[in-house]
C-alpha positions in Angstrom: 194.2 178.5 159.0 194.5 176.1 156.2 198.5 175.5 157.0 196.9 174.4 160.7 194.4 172.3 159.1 196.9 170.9 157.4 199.0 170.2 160.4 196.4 168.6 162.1 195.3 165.7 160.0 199.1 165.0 159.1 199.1 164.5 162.2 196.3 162.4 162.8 197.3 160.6 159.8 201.0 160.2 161.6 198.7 158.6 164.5 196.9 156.5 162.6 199.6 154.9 160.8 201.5 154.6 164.4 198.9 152.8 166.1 198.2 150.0 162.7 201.5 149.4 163.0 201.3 149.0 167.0 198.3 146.8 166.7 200.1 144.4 163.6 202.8 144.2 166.1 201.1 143.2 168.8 199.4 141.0 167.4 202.0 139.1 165.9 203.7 138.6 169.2 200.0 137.2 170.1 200.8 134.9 167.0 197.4 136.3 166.0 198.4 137.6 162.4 200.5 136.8 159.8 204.1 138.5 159.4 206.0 138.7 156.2 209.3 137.3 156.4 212.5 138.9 155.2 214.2 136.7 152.3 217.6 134.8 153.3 220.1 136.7 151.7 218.5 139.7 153.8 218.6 137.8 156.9 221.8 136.8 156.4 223.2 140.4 155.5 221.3 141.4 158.7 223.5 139.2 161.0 226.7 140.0 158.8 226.0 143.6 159.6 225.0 143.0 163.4 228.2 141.0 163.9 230.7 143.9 162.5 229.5 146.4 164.4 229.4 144.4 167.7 233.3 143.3 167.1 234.5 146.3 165.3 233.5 148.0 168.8 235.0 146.0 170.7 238.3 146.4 168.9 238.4 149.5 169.0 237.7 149.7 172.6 240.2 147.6 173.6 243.0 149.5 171.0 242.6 152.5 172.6 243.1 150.5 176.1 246.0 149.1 174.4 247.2 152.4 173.6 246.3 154.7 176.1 245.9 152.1 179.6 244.9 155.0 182.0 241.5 155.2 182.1 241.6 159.0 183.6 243.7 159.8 180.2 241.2 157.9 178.1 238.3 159.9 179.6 239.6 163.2 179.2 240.7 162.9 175.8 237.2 161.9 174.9 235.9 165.0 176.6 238.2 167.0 174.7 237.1 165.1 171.2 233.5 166.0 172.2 234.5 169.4 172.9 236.5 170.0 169.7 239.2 171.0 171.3 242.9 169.8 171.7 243.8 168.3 174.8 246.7 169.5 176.4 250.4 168.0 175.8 251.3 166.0 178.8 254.5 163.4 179.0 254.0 160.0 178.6 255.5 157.5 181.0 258.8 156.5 179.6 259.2 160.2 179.0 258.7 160.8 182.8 260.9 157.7 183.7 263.7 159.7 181.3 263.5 163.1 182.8 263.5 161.5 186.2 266.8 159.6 185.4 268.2 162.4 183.4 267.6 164.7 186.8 269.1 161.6 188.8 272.3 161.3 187.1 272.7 165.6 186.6 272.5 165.5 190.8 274.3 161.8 191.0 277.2 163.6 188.4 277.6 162.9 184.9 281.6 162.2 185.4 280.2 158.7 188.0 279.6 155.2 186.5 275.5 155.7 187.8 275.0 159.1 187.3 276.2 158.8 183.3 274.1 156.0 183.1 271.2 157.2 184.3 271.5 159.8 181.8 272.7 157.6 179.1 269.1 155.5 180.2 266.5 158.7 180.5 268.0 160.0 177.2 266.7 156.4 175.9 263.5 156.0 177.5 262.7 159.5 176.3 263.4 158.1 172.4 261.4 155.6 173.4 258.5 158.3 174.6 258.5 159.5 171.5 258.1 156.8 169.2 255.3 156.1 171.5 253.1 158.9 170.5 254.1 158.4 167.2 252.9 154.8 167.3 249.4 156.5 169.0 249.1 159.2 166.1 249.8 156.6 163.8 247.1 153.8 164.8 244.3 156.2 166.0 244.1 158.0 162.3 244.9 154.7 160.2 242.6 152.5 162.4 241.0 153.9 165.2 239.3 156.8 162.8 238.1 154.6 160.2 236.5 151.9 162.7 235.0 154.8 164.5 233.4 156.1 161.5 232.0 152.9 160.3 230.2 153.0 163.8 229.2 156.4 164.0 228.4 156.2 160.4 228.0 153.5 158.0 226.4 151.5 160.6 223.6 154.2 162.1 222.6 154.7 158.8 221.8 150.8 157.9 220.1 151.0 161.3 218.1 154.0 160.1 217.4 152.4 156.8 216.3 148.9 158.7 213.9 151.0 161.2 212.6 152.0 157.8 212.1 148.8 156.4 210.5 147.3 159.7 207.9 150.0 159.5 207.2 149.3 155.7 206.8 145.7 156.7 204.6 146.2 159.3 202.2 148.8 156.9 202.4 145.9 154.6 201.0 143.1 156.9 198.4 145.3 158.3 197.0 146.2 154.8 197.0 142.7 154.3 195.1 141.9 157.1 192.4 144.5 156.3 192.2 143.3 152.7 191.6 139.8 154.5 188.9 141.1 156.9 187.4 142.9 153.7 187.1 139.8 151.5 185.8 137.9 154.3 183.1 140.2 155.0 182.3 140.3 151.6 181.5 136.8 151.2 179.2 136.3 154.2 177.7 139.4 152.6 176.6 137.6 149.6 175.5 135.0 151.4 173.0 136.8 153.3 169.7 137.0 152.0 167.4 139.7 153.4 163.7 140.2 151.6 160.8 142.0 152.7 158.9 140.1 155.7 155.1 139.2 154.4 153.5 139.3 158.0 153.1 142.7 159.8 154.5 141.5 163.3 156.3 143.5 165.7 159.3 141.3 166.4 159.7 140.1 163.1 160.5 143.5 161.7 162.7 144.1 164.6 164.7 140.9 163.4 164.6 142.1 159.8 165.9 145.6 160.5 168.9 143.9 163.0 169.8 141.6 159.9 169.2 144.6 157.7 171.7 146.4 159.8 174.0 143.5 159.8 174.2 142.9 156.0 174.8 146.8 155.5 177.7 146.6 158.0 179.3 143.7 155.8 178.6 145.7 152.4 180.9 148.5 154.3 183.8 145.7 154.7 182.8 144.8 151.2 183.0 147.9 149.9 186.8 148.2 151.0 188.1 145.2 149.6 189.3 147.6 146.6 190.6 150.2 148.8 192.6 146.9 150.5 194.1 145.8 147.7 195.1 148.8 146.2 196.7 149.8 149.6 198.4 146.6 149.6 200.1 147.1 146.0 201.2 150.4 147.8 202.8 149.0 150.4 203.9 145.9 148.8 206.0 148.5 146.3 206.7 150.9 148.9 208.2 147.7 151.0 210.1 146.5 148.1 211.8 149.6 147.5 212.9 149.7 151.3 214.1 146.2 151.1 216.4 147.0 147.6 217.6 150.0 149.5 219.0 148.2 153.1 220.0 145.1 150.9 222.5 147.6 148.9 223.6 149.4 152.4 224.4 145.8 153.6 226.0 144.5 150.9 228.8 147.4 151.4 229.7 145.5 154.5 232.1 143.7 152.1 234.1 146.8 151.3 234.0 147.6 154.9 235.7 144.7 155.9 238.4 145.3 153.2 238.9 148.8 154.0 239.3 147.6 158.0 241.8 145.0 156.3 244.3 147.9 154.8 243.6 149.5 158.2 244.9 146.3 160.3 247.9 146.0 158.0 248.4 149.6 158.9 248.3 149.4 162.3 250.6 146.3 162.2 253.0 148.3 160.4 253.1 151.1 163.0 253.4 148.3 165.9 256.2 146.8 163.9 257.8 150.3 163.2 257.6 151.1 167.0 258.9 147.8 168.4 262.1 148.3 166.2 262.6 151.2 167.1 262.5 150.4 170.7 265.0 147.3 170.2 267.1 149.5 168.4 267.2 152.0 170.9 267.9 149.2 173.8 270.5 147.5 171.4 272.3 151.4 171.5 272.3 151.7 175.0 273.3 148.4 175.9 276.5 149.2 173.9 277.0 152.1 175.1 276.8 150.9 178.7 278.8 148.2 177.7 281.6 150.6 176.2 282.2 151.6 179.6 285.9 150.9 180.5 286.0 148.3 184.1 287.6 150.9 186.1 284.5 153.2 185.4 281.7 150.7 185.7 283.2 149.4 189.1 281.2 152.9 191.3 283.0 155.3 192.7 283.0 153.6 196.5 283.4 149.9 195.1 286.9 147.9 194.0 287.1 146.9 190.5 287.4 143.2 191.8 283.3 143.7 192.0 281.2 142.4 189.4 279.4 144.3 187.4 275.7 142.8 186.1 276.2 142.5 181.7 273.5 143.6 179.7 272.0 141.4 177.3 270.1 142.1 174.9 268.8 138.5 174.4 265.9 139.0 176.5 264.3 141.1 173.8 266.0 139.3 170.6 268.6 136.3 171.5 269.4 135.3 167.7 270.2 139.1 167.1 272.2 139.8 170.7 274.0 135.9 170.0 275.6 137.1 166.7 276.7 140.7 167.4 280.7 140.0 167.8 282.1 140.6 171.3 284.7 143.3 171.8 287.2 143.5 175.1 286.5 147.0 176.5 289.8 147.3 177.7 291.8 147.1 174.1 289.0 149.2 172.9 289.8 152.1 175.7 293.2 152.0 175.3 293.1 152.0 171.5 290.9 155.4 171.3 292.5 156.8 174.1 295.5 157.0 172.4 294.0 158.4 169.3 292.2 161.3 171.2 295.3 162.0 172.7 297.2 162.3 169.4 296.1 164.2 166.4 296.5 161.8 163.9 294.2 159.7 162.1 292.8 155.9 161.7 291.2 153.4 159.8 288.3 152.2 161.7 286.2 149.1 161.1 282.3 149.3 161.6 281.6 147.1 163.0 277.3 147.5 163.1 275.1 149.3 160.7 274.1 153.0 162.4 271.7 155.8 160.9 272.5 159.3 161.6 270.3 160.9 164.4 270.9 164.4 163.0 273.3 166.1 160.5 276.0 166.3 162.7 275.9 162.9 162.4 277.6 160.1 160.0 275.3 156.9 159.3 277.2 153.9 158.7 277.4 150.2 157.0 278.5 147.6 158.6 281.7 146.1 157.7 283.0 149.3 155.8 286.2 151.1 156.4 286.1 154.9 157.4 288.4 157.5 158.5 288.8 158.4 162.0 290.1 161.3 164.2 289.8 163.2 167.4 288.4 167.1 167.5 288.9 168.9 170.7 285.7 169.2 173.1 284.0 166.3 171.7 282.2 163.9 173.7 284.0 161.3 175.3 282.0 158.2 173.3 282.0 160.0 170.1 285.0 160.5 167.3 284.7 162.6 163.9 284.7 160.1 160.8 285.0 160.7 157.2 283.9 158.7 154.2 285.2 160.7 150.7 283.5 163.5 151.1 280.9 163.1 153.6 282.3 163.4 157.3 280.5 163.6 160.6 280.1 162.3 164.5 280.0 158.5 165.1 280.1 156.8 168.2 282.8 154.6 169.2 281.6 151.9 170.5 280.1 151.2 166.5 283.8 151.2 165.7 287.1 148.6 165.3 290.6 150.1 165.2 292.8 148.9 162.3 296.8 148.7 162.8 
């Protein structure tokens, strides 16, 4: 019984307290009480904090358009992330585009000028797959994750905390206008002066007891002028205390932005990372399409009087494509032909800088002088090379013949 009495006057306590604060607000709209403004610095921490969040989400938004433009995608990963599950591995588009080609030149025939190609090409765009999810893995835990935190975090509880201080504002204001009514009423109390009427008549004893009435009704007010004030100094402290509390929450919007600043650099560094590796893997297949010998890129069907579109690589980097040195494809076919048909040796110039894919592989400087040779079943575009003691695959179109 007693927890239920309890209950109930917390409760009416709850709705008294709701409905000051309704009435303070109201009537400040009304402009018919006084509101206690919020100092500048709060104000303009406030409008710091208001202005983050409202960019920081549209950043983010468009990001993840940036990174993942189909809508369909976007909404079923964020199904998934509300489900706490993993969404299912799908292939990206220049994944699709390189199984597509791949398929194309396996049925076209790797031994044609279009169906190697085409392989050569899928092969590439599926590289280039790859280092797209890598550059989405990347950017959505070193800058999508913290921006989405700082909004579904950091930033819901400042709005918590300002709710907070709204309230306390408005208790303040309406204990202040109570105290106000109090002291008022106490001053036309003591300014009333009600004696004892001398004459025994009917209707001035009526208008003494209505005064009588009147004066005790201002006495009450009176009387609460030291319940005003010390609710005031309540809220007044209580209101303070709020203030301190959002002001330090908002001030942290400083270390926010510097936090989201290692998180852009981030994210630039992945772009940066993925763009490279996408030239480099265009530069690659660009000379290997261009180490095709004339006979081969003229098509099956087609006499090697037709001419064959070039490959340039100066639509994605013209200073880099305008210094790589140019190489006839007929002196370099006949030069490795002869050395896969002997089993000899040769020095070889590189001619461009190449990192291993795998350990089968040899990476190489540019401009330094390797070891060359032929092993039977190798690839067609690849020779085995030697450098003291380490030796693996390189491709031959990286490569210069010495005499």
């Amino acid at each position: 019984m007693s927890i239920m009495d309890f209950n109930v006057k917390k409760f009416a306590a709850d709705a008294g307290t709701f409905l000051s604060r309704a009435v303070q607000f109201t009537e400040e709209k009304l402009g018919q009480a006084e509101k206690t403004e919020l100092d500048a610095h709060l104000e303009n921490l406030l409008s710091k904090a208001e202005c983050t969040k409202l960019w920081t989400e549209k950043i983010m938004k468009q990001t993840e358009v940036l990174l993942q433009p189909n809508p369909n995608a976007r909404i079923e990963e964020f199904v998934y992330e509300k489900l706490d599950r993993k969404a299912p591995s799908r292939m990206n588009n220049p994944e699709l585009l390189g199984q597509y080609m791949i398929d194309a030149g396996n049925e076209f025939g790797p031994g044609t000028a279009y169906g190697n190609a085409l392989i050569k090409c899928g092969e590439t765009q599926k590289r280039i797959g790859t280092a797209d999810r890598e550059l989405i893995q990347t950017s959505a835990i070193n800058f999508l994750t913290p921006l989405r935190n700082f909004i579904e975090g950091d930033y819901k509880t400042i709005t918590k905390e300002r709710k907070l201080l709204q309230n306390k504002r408005l208790d303040l204001d309406a204990a202040k206008t109570r105290l106000k009514k109090a002291k008022g009423a106490e001053a036309r109390a003591a300014q009333l002066n009600i004696s004892q009427p001398e004459e025994n008549n009917i209707m001035v004893n009526v208008s003494y007891m209505l005064n009588l009435l009147h004066v005790k009704w201002l006495k009450i007010w009176a009387e609460e002028v030291t319940k005003s004030e010390q609710d005031v100094r309540i809220t007044q402290s209580e209101f303070d205390r709020q203030a301190e509390i959002t002001r330090l929450l908002l001030e942290g919007i400083s270390s926010t932005h510097a936090h989201h600043l290692r998180c852009l650099n981030d994210f630039v560094e992945a772009q940066m990372t993925y763009y490279a590796q996408c030239y480099q893997y265009m530069l690659d297949l660009q000379k290997q399409l261009g180490s095709f010998p004339s006979t081969f890129l003229s098509n099956n069907n087609q006499s090697s009087s037709t001419p064959v579109p070039s490959v340039s690589a100066s639509s994605v980097l013209a200073s880099a494509s305008a210094s790589l040195p140019s190489v006839s494809n007929s002196v370099i076919t006949s030069g490795f032909s002869e050395l896969k048909a002997s089993s000899g040796s040769r020095k070889a110039r590189v001619l461009y800088d190449y990192d291993a894919a795998n350990s089968s592989e040899l990476s190489l400087l540019a401009d330094e002088v390797i070891i060359v040779y032929s092993v039977p079943g190798m690839d067609s575009d690849w020779l085995m090379g030697e450098r003291g003691n380490q030796k693996g695959k390189v491709p031959i179109t990286y490569l210069e013949l010495l005499n």
